[in-house]
Z-matrix of the N, CA and C atoms (Angstrom, degrees):
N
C 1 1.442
C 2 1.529 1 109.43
N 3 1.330 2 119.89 1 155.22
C 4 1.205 3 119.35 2 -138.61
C 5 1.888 4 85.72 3 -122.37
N 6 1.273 5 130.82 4 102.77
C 7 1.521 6 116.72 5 179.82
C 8 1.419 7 119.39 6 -85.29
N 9 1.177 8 130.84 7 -165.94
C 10 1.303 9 131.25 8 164.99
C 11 1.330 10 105.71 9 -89.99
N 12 1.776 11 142.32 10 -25.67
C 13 0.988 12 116.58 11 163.72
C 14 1.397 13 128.40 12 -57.71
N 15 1.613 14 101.31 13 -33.30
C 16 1.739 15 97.01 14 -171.17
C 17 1.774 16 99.36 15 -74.50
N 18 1.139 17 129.83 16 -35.97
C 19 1.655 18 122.25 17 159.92
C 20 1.549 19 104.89 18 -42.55
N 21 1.312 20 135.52 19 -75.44
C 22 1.130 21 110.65 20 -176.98
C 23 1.427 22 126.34 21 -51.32
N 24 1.230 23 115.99 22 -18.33
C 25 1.651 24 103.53 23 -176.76
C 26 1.608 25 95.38 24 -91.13
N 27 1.227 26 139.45 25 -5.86
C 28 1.505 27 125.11 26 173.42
C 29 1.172 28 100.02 27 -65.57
N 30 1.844 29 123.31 28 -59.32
C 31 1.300 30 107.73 29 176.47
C 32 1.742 31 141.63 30 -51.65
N 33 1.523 32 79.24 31 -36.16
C 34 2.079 33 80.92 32 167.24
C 35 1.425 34 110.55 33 -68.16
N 36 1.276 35 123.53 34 -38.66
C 37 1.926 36 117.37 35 -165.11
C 38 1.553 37 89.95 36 -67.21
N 39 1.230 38 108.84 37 -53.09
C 40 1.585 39 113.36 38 -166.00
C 41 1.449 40 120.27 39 -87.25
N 42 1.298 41 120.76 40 62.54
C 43 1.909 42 103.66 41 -146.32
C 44 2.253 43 71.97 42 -108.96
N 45 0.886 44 114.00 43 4.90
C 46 2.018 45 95.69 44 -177.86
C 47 2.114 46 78.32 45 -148.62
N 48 1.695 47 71.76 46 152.24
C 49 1.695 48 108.76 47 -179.72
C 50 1.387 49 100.73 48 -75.76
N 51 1.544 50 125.66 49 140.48
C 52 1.390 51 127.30 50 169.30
C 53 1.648 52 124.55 51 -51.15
N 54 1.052 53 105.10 52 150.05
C 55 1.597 54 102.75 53 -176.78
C 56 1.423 55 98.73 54 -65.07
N 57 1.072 56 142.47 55 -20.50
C 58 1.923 57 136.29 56 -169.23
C 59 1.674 58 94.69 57 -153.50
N 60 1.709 59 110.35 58 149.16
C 61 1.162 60 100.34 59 -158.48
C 62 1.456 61 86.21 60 -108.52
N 63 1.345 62 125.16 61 31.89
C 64 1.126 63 139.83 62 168.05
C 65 1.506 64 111.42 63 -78.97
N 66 1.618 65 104.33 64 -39.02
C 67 2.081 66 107.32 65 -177.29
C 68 1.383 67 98.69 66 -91.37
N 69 1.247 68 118.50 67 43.89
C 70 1.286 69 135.94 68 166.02
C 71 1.570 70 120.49 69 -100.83
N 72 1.290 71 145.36 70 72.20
C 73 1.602 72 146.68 71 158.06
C 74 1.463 73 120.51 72 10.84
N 75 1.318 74 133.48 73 24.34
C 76 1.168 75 128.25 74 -161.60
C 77 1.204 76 117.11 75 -93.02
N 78 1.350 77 102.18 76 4.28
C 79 1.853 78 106.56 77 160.01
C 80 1.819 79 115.39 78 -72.59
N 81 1.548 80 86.07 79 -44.47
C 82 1.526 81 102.91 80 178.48
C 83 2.086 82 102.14 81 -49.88
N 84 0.840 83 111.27 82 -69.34
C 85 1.333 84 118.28 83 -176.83
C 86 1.340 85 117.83 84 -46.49
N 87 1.476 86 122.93 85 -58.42
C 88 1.287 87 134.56 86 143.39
C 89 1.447 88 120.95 87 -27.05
N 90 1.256 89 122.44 88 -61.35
C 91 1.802 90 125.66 89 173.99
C 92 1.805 91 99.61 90 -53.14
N 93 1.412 92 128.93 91 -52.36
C 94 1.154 93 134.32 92 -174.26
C 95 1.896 94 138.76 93 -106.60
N 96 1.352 95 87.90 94 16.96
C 97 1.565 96 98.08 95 -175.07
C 98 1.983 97 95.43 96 -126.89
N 99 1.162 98 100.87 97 -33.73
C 100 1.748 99 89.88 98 -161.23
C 101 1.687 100 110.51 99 -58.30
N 102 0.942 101 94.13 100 -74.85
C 103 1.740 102 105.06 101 172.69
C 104 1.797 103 115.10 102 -7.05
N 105 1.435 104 99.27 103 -47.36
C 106 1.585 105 99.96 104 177.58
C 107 1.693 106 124.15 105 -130.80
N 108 1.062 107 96.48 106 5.16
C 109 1.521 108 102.76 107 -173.28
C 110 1.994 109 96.85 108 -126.75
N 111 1.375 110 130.18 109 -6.26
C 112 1.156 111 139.63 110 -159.76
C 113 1.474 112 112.28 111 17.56
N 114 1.211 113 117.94 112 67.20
C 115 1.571 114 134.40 113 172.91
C 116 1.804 115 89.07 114 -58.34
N 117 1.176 116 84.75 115 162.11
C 118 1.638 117 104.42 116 163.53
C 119 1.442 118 127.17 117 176.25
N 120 1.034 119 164.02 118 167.10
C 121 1.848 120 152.16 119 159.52
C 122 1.455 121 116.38 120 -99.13
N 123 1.284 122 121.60 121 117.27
C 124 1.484 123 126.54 122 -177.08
C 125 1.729 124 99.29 123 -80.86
N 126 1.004 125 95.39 124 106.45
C 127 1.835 126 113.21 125 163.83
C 128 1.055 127 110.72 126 -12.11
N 129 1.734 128 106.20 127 -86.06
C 130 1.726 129 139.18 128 148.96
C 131 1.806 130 102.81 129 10.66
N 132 1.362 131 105.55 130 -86.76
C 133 1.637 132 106.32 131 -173.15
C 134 1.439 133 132.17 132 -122.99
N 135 1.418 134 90.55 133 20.91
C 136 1.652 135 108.84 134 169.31
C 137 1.488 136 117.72 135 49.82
N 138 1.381 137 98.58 136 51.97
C 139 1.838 138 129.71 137 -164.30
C 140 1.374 139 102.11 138 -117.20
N 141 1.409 140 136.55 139 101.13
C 142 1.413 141 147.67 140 110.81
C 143 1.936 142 98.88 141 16.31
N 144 1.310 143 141.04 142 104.95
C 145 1.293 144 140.23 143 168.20
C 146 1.067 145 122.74 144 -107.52
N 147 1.536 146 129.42 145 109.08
C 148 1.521 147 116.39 146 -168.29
C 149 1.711 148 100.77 147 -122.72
N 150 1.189 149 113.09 148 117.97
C 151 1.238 150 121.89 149 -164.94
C 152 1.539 151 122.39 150 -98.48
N 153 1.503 152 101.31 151 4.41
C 154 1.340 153 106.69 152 155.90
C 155 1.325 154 137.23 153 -102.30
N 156 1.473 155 107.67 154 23.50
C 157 1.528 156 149.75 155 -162.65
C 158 1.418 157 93.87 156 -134.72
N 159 1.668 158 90.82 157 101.58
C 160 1.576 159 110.85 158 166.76
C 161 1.672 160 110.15 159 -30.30
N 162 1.471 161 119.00 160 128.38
C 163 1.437 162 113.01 161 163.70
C 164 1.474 163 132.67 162 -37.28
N 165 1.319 164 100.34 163 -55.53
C 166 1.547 165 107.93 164 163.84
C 167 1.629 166 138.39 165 -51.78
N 168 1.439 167 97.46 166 -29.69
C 169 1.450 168 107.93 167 164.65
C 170 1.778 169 111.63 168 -59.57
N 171 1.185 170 116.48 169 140.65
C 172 1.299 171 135.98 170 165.32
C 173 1.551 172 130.15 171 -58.00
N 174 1.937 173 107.46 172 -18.04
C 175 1.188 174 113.76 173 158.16
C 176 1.898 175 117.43 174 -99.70
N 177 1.218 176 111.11 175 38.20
C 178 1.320 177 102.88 176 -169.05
C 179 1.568 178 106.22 177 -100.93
N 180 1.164 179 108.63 178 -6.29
C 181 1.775 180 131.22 179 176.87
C 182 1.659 181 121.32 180 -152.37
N 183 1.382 182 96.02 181 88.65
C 184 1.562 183 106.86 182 -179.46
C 185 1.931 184 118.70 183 -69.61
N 186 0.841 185 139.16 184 83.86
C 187 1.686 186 103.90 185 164.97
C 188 1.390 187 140.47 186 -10.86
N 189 1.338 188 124.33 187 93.83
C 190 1.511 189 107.21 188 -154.10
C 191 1.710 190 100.78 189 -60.08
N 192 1.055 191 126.73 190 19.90
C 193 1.784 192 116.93 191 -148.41
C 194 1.776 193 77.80 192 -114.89
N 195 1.325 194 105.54 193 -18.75
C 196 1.258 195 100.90 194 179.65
C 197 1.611 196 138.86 195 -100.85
N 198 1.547 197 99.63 196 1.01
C 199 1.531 198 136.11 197 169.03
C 200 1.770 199 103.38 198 -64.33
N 201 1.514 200 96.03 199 131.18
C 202 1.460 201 87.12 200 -177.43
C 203 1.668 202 94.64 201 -107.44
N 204 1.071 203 95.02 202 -40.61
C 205 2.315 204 100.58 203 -172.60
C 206 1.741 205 89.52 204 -124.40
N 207 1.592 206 84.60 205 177.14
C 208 1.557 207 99.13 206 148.52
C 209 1.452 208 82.82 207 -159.92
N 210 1.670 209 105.82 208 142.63
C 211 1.726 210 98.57 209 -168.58
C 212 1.807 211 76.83 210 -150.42
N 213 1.561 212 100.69 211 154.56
C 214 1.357 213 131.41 212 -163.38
C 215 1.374 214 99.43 213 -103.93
N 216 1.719 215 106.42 214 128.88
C 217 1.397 216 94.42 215 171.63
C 218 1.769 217 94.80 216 -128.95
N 219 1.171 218 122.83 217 -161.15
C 220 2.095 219 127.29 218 -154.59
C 221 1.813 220 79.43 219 -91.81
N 222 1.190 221 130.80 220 -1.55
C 223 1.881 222 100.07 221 -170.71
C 224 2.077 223 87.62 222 -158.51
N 225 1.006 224 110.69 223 -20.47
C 226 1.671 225 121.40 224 -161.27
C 227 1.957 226 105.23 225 -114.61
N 228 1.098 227 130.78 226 173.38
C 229 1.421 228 148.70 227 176.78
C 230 1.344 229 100.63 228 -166.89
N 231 1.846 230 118.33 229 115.73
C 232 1.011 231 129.40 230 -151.36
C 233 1.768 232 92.33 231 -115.37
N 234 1.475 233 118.34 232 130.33
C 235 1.208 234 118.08 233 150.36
C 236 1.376 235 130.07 234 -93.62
N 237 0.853 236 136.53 235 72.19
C 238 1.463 237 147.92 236 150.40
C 239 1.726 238 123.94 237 -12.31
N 240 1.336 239 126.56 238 110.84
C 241 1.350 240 140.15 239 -174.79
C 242 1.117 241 112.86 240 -159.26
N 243 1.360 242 119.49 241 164.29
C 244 1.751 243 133.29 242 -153.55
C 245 1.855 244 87.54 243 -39.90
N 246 1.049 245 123.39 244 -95.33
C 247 1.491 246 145.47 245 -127.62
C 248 2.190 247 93.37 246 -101.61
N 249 0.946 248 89.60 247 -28.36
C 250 1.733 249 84.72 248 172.61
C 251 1.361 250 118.62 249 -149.55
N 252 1.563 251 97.19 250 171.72
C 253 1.141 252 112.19 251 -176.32
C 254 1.379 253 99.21 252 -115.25
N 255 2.134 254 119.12 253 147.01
C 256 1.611 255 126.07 254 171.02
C 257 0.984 256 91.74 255 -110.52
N 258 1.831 257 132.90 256 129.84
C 259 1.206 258 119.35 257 145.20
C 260 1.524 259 104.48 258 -101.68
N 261 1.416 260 103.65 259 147.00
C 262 1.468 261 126.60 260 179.22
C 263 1.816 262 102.28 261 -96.67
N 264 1.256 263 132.17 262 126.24
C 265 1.123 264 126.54 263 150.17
C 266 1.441 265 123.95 264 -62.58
N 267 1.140 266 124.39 265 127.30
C 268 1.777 267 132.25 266 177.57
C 269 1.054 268 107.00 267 -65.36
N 270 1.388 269 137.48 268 -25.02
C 271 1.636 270 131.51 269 -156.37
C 272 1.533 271 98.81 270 -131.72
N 273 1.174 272 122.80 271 -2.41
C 274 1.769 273 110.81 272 -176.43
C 275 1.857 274 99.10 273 -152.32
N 276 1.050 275 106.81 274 -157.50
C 277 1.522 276 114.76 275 -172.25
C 278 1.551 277 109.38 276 -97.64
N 279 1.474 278 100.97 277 -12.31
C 280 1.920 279 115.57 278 -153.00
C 281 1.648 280 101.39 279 -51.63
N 282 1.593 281 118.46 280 147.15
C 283 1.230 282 91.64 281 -175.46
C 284 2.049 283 80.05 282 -136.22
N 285 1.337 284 101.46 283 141.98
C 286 1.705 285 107.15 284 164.16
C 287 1.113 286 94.80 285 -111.62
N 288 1.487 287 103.76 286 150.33
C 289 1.490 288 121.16 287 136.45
C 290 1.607 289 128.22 288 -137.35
N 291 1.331 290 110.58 289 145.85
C 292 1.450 291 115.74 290 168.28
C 293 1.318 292 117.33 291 -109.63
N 294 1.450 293 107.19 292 122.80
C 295 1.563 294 96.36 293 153.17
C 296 1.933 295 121.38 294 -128.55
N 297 1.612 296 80.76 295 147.83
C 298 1.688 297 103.76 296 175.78
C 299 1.398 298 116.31 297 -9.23
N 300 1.402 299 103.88 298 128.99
C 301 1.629 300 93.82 299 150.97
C 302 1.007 301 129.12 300 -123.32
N 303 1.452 302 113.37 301 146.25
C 304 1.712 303 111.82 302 -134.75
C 305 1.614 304 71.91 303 -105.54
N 306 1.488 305 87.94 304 143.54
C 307 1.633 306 113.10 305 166.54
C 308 1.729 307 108.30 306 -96.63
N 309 1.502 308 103.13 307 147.14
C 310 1.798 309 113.39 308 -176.32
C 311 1.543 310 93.82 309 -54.03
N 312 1.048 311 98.66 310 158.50
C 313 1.814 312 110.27 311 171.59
C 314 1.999 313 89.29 312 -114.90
N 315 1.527 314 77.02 313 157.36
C 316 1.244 315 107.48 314 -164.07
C 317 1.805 316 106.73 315 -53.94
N 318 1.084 317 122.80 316 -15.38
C 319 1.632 318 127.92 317 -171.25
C 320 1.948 319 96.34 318 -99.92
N 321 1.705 320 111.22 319 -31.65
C 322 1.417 321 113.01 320 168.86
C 323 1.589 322 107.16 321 -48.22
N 324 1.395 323 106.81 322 -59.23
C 325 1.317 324 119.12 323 -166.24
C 326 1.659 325 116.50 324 -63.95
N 327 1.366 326 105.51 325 -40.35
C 328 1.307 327 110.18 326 169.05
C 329 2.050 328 110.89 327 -43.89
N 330 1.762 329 85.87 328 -73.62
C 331 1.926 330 102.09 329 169.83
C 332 1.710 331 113.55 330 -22.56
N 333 1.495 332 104.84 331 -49.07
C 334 1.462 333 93.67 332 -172.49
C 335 1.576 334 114.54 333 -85.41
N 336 1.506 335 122.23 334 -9.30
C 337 0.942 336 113.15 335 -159.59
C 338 2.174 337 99.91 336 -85.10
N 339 1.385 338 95.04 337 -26.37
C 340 1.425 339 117.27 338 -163.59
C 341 1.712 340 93.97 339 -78.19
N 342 1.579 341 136.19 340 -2.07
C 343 1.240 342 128.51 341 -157.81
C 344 1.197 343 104.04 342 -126.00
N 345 1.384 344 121.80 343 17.99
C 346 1.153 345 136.37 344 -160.72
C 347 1.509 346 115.26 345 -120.41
């Protein structure tokens, strides 16, 4: 089972994109996403394609330049990027995602305190 701590620690291990998108796992993802999610990379624009992700959705074409991990979990294959996480199910089409929640920055906090 997949908690919100171990989501938060994807984002801390993974908080910057690899120097080459080569030390990137994309065999791993490939061995365990195609079959049901028909992942693939368009040549064309060097886009991550996950086709069990409605077109219209905003994760249905990643930038791979913008992939930080892809890390394996016992039932899930997690894509990892700035602000969220995709999990891919291994055995069905199911797709989660999380994304970040951004905490106020310190000038937010100031703003609200002054509006009061």
């Amino acid at each position: 089972m997949i908690t919100r701590d171990i989501v938060n620690n994807l984002y801390k291990k993974y908080n910057k994109t690899p120097k080459s998108a080569d030390m990137l796992n994309m065999a791993l993802l490939f061995d365990y996403a195609t079959e049901h999610h028909g992942v693939y990379i368009d040549p064309d624009t060097e886009e991550l394609v996950i086709n069990s992700i409605d077109t219209n959705s905003p994760f249905h074409s990643i930038p791979v330049r913008h992939i930080h991990a892809i890390v394996p979990f016992e039932e899930w294959v997690a894509i990892v990027i700035h602000s969220s996480v995709i999990f891919l199910n291994r055995n069905s089409s199911k797709v989660a995602v999380d994304i970040k929640n951004v905490k106020p920055s310190f000038m937010d906090r100031l703003r609200g305190i002054s509006a009061e």
